[in-house]
N, C-alpha and C positions, 0 to 999 in steps of 0.2 A: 300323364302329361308332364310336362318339363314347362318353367316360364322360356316365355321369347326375350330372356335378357341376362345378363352377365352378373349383373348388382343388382342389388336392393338397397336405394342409397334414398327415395324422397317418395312421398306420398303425392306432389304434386304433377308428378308427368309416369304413376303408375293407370291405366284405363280400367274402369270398371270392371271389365272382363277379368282382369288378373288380379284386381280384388278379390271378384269373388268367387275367384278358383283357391284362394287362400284359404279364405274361409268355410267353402266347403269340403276341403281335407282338413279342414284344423276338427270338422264334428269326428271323421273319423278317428282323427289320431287322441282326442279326447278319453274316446274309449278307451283309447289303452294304459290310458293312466290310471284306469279305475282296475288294471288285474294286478296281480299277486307277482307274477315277473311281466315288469314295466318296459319288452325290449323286442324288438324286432330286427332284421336282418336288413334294411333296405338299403342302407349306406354303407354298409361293411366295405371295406378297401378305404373309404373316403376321411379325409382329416379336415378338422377343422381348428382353427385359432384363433382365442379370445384375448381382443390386445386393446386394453381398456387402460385411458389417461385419465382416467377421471374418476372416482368410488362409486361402486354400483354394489346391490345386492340383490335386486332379483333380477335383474335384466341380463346380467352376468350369469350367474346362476341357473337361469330359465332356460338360457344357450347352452351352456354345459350341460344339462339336463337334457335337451333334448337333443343335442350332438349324441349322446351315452346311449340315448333309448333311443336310438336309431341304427345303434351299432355304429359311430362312427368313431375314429380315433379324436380325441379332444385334446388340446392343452391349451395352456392359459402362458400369457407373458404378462411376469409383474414388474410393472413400469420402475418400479423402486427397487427394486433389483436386480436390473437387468442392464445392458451397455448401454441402455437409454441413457441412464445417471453420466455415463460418460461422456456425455454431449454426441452420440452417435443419431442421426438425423432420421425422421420417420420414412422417408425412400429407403435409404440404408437398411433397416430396421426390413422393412415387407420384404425388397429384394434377399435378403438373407433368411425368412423364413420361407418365400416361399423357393429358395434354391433347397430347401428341406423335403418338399413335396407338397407342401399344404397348400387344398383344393379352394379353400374359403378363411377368409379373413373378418371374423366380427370385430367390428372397432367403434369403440366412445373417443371423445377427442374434443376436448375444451375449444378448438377454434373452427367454425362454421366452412364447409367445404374439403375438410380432410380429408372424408371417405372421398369424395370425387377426386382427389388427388389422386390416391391411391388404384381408383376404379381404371384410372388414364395408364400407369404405369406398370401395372402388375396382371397378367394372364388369370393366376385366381380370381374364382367369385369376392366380391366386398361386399358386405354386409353393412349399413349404419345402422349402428345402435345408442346414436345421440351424437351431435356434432352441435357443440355450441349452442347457440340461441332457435339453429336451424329449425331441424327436423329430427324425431323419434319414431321412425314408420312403423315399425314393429310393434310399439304400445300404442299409435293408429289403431293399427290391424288388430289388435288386442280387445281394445276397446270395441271396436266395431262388434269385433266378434259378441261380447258379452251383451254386449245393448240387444244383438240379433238374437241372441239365446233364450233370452228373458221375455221378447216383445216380440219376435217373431218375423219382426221385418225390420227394416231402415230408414225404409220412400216415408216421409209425412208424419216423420216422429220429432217433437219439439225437443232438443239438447241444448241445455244450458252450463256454459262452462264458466267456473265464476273462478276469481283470483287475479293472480299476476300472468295475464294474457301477452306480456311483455316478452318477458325472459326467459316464455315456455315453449320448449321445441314442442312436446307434448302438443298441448294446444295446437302449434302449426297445424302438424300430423292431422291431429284429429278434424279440425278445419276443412284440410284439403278431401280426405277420404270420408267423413259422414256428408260433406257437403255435396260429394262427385254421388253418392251412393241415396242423397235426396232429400236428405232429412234435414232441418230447419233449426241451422245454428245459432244460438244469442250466444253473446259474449258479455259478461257483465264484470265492474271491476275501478279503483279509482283511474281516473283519467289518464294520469300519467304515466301509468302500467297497461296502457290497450296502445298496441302498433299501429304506428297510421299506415299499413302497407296494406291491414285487413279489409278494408272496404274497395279494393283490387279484387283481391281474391273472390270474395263474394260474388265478381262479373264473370268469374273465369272458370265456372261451374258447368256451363252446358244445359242443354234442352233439359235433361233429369233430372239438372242438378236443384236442391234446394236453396233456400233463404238465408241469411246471412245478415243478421242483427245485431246492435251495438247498443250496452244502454251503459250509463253509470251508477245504476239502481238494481239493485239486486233483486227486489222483490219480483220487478219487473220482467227479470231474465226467467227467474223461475213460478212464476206463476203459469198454471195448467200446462206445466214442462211432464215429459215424461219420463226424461233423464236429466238427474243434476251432477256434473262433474266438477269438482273442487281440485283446484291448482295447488301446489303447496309455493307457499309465501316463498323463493330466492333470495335468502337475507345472504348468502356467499355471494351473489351477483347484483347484490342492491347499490345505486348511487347516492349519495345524501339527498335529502329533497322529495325523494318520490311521494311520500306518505309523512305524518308526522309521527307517529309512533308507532310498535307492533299493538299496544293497547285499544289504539286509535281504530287500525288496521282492522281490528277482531269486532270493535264494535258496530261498524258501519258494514261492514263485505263478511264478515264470519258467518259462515252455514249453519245453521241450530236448527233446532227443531219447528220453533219460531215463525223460524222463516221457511222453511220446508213443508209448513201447513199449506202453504199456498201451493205447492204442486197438484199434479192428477191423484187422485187416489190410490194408485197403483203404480206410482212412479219407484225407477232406483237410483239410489245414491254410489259415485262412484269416486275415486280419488287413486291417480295413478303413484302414488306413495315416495318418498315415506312422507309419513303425514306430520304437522304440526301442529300437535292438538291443543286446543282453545286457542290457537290464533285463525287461522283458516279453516278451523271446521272444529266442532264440538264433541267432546266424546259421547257423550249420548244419541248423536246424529252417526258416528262412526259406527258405535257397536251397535245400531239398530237393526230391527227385521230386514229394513228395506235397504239397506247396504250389500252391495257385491264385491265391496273392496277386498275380498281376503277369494272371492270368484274369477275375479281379474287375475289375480298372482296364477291361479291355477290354469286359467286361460290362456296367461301368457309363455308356459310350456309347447301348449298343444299349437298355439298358432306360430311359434318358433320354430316347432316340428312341423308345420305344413309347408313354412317358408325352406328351410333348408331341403326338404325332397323333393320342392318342385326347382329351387334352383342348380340343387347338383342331380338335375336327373333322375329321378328315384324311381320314374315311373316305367311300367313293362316289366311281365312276367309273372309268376306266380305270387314273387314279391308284394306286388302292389299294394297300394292299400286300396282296399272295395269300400265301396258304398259310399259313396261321395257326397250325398248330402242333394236336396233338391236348394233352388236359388233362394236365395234369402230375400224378400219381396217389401 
């Protein structure tokens, strides 16, 4: 199957369904990160281009990766060196790679709504892969996928995401899609770092949907949580005011061990990276058992790889990828 859509630009107006056809081609494509030759034919003829404003390393990375092991042709545009520098305009810019052929445009993009810009103007598939304060769908889907992995379902699992719920597309993301998919989101964090847009969203979940909790106490978000997600601090996008110190920051909202006693016994630890360690999360809470943070990077391969085949088509014929996965419950 193919999605019924052109982009993948927000987790808030994707339907359940199409989540979780994501996710049950990311189990397949999973597998094949674990052979010896990491590649398949399914995208062969198809191109794709990574045109990132903003510094990434696995998000970036995880798209080239899985553009390669799918047999697709990949290139990358480096914004510092390319006519961008020259003042030539991000319209400019798509129209002329895709008068190249290129089928899909992955794009980061410092101001909120770009990829929709792009999605309006251009016949290629768009991809967001972080716009601004927006949305990050992909580390969404990511995420979801790892929580599913681990715990076996979604519906009625308590997720706590703690940090700067502010400045996090992340957060968004995950928001819109574990809340569509049932599971019982807290948000914990100082005051001035939680959007007042969230307790909107929370209405806007559907019969399925789950809970959508706000606290300024941490212990609270995670106590008998079954997942704890840790935000990393935005000290590039901090205004004066918000917090009084990072010292401050670490000792009232920082993840420790501590404070992780109070989860379920069987809970994981997770953090969309890169991490800042001893300000937003402790190194002894990172490199522990119950951490999937280094799960997630390798996740976020396979569920890039399910997104690009379903949206340039991949599906039909020998090609295919089999075995789909039963629904993540």
């Amino acid at each position: 199957m193919a999605l019924r859509r052109k982009d993948i630009l927000t987790l808030e107006d994707m339907s359940v369904q199409e989540m979780q056809a994501i996710l049950d081609n990311a189990s397949s494509f999973k597998e094949i990160l674990g052979r010896d030759i990491k590649k398949v034919p399914t995208l062969r003829g198809k191109s794709i281009l990574t045109l990132f404003y903003e510094a990434s390393t696995r998000t970036r990375t995880s798209f080239e990766l899985a553009g390669k092991y799918l047999s697709a042709d990949t290139v990358n545009i480096a914004t510092t060196t390319s006519a961008i520098v020259k003042g030539e305009t991000l319209k400019d810019t798509a129209w002329t790679v895709e008068a190249m052929g290129i089928d899909c445009i992955v794009m980061r993009h410092p101001i909120a709504g770009a990829p929709h810009f792009l999605a309006r103007i251009c016949q290629a598939s768009i991809v967001n892969a972080g716009d601004g304060m927006h949305e990050h769908p992909t580390q969404g889907l990511l995420d979801m996928f790892s929580i599913a992995e681990r715990k076996g379902r979604l519906k009625g699992l308590k997720v706590a995401i703690i940090g700067d719920i502010f400045h996090s597309r992340v957060a968004r993301s995950n928001i819109w899609g574990l809340g569509k998919m049932g599971a019982d989101v807290w948000l914990a964090g100082p005051s001035t770092l939680i959007p007042p847009e969230v307790e909107r969203m929370g209405e806007t979940f559907g019969s399925r949907g789950g809970r959508l909790r706000v606290t300024c106490r941490v212990e609270e978000a995670i106590e008998a949580a079954d997942v704890v997600m840790v935000l990393r601090l935005q000290l590039e996008r901090q205004k004066k005011g918000l917090f009084p110190s990072i010292r401050e920051y670490a000792r009232l909202f920082g993840v420790d061990r501590r404070r992780l006693a109070l989860a379920k016994d069987d809970f994981i630890l997770m953090h969309p990276g890169p991490m800042n360690r001893g300000v937003e999360i402790a190194s002894n809470a990172a490199d522990a058992d119950y951490s999937v943070i280094i799960d997630q990077v390798t996740n976020g391969v396979a569920v890039r790889m399910a997104v690009l085949y379903l949206l340039l088509g991949g599906g039909g014929g020998e090609e295919a990828v089999a075995d789909k996965g039963g629904e993540v419950r």
